[in-house]
C-alpha positions in Angstrom: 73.9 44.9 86.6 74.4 48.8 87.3 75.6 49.5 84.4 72.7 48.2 82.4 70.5 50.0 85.0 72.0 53.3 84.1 72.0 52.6 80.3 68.1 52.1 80.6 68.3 55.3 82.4 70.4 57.0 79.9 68.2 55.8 77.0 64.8 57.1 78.9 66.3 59.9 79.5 67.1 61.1 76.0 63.7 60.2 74.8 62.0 62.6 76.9 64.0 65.0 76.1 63.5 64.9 72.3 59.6 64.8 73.5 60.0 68.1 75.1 62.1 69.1 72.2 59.6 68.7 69.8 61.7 66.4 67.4 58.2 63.9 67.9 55.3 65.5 66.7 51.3 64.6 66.2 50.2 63.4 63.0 47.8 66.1 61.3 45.0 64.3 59.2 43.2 66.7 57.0 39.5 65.5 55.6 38.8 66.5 52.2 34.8 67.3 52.2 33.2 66.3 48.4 30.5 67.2 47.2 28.0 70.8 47.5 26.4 72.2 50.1 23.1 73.7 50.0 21.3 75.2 52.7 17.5 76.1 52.7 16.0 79.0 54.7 12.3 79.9 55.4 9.5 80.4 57.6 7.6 78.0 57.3 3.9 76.7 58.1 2.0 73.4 57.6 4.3 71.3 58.4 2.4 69.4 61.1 -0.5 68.8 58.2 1.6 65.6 57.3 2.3 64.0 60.6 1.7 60.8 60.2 0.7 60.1 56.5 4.4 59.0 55.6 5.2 62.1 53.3 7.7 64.8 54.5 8.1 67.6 52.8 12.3 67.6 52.3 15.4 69.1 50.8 15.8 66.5 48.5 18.6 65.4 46.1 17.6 63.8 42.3 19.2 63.1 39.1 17.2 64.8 35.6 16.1 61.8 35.2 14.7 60.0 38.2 11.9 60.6 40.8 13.3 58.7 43.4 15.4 61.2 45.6 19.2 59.9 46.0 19.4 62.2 49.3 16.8 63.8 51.0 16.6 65.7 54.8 13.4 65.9 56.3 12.0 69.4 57.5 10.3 68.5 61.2 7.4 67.6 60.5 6.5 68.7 64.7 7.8 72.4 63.9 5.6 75.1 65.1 3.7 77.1 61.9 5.5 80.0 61.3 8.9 79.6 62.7 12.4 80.2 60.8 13.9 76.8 59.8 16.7 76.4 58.3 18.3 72.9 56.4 21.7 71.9 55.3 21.8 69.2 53.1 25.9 68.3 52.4 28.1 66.1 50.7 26.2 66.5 47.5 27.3 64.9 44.8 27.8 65.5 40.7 25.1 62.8 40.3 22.4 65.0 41.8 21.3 67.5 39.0 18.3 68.8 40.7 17.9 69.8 44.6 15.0 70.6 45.9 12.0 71.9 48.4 9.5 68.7 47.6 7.2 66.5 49.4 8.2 63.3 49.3 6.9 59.6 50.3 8.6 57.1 52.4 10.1 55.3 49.7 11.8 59.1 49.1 9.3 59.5 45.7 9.1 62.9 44.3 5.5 63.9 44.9 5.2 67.3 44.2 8.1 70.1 43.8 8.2 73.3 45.7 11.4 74.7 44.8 14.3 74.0 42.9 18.3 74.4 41.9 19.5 73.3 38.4 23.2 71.9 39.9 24.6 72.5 36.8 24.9 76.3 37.5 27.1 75.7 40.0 29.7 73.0 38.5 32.3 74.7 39.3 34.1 72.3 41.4 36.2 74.2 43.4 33.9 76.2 44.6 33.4 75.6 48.4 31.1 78.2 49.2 26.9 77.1 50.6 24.5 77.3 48.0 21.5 79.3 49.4 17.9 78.4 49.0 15.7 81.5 50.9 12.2 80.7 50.3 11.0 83.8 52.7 7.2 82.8 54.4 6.0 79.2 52.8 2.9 77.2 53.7 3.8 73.5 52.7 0.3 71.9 54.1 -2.1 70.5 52.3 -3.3 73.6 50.1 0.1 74.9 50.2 1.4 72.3 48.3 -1.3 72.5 46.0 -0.9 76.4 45.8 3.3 76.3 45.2 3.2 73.2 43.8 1.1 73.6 41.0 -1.3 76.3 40.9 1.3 78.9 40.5 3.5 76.3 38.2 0.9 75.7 35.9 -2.4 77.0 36.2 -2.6 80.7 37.0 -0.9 81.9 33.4 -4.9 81.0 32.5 -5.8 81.2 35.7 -5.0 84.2 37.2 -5.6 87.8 37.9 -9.3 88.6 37.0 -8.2 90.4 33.5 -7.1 86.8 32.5 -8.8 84.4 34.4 -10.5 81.8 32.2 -13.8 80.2 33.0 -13.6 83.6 36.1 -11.8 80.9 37.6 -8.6 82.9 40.2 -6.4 80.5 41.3 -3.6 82.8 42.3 -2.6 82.8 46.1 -4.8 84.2 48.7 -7.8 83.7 45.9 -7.7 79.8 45.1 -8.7 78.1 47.5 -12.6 80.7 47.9 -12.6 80.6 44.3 -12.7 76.5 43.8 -14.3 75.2 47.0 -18.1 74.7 47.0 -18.1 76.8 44.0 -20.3 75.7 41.3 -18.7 75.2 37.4 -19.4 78.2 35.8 -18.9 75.6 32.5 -20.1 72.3 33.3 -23.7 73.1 35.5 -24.5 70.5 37.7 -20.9 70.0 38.8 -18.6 71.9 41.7 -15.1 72.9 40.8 -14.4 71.2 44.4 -17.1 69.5 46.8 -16.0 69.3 50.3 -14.9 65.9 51.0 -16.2 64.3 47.9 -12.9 64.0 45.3 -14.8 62.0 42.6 -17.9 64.2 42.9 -15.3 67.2 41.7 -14.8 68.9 38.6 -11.1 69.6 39.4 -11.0 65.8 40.3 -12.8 64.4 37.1 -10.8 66.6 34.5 -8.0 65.3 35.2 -9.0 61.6 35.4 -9.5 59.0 32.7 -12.1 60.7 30.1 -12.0 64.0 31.7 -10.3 65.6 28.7 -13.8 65.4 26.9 -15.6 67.2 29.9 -14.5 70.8 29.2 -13.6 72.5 26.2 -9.9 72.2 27.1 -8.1 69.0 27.6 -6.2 69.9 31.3 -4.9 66.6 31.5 -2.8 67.3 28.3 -1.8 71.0 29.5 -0.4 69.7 32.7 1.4 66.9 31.1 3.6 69.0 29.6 4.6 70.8 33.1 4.7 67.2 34.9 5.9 64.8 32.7 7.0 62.1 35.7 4.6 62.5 38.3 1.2 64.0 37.3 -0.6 60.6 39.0 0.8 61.8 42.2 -0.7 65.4 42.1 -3.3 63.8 40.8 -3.5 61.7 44.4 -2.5 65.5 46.4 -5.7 66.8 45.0 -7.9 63.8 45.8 -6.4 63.7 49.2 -6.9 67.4 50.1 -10.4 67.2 48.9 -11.7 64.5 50.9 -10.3 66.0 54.0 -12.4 69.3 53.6 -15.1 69.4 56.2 
């Protein structure tokens, strides 16, 4: 009976010593991270404007040929106006052609687009290094999205400075929104471009609803179908929304 006793001994012995040894080492597991990174900076303001309606304005992930985000991350909607934020959105894949600043529903629906990246200038696979979206000082309320979203998309290269302002309509930034609200039509009398809280009462409303093409001597329905081929209905809805909640 000794004998085995020192055997066992023996046996425990010599396995500690290989553990001090180092002869019995921890497995090293190394995770391979797919897919882009890109990472959105700004200061922003407005965000609090769509607390509670069910949009959120988001980094957002789609393919060319859908409107229904695949990924999206949410910019706090309860951040203070005018603070730096900054978003990483990872693990992107090759699916997702298009990332971008939008404001999005709760069923993650494109709504309107802010900013965007074409993926496809960065397929180069092995790069690994965070691709950078600085957007500087952004208002992404109400107006803003109206101002980013599609005033300076589509509208102000008729619309613009007063050399080349059609109709001596100024929709540029920081001119927009005094030059549309409670602002009579300088084409169509008896009609405001924009009447506070009334959407269907408005000229910006009506041109761009059934029949509106025949109201003006321009058919902005048609224009701006060209620029938003998947989700003019929805700006369409942005508009009517910020309208009726002017005092």
């Amino acid at each position: 009976m000794k004998l085995i006793h020192y055997i066992l001994y023996m046996l425990a012995a010599i396995g500690l010593a290989a553990c001090d040894s180092g002869d019995i080492q921890d497995k090293v597991y190394t995770v391979d991270e797919k897919g882009k990174t890109v990472k959105l900076t700004a200061q922003v303001s407005g965000l609090g404007e769509w607390e509670g309606t069910g949009n959120a304005v988001a980094v957002a992930g789609f393919t060319a040929d859908s409107k229904f985000a695949i990924l999206q991350k949410a910019l706090p909607s309860t951040s203070e106006d005018n603070l730096p934020i900054s978003i990483v959105l990872s693990n992107i894949s090759d699916e997702v052609q298009l990332v971008e600043l939008s404001l999005t529903n709760s069923l993650r629906k494109r709504l309107i687009t802010l900013a965007v990246i074409n993926m496809s200038d960065y397929s180069d696979n092995t790069t690994r290094d965070t691709i950078r979206l600085d957007l500087g000082n952004i208002d992404v309320g109400r107006f803003g999205v109206l101002q980013t979203g599609l005033f300076d998309r589509a509208c102000i290269q008729c619309h613009g400075a007063s050399g080349r302002s059609a109709a001596g309509l100024n929709l540029t930034k920081g001119n927009a929104r005094a030059a549309l609200v409670d602002v009579p039509s300088s084409r169509k009398e008896g009609y405001m471009r924009v009447e506070s809280g009334n959407a269907e009462g408005s000229l910006l409303h009506l041109i761009l609803s059934e029949g509106g093409e025949n109201l003006l001597s321009h058919n902005h329905t048609e224009i701006l179908s060209s620029q938003f081929k998947s989700n003019l209905e929805e700006v369409s809805s942005l508009i009517d929304s910020w309208i009726e909640s002017l005092p």
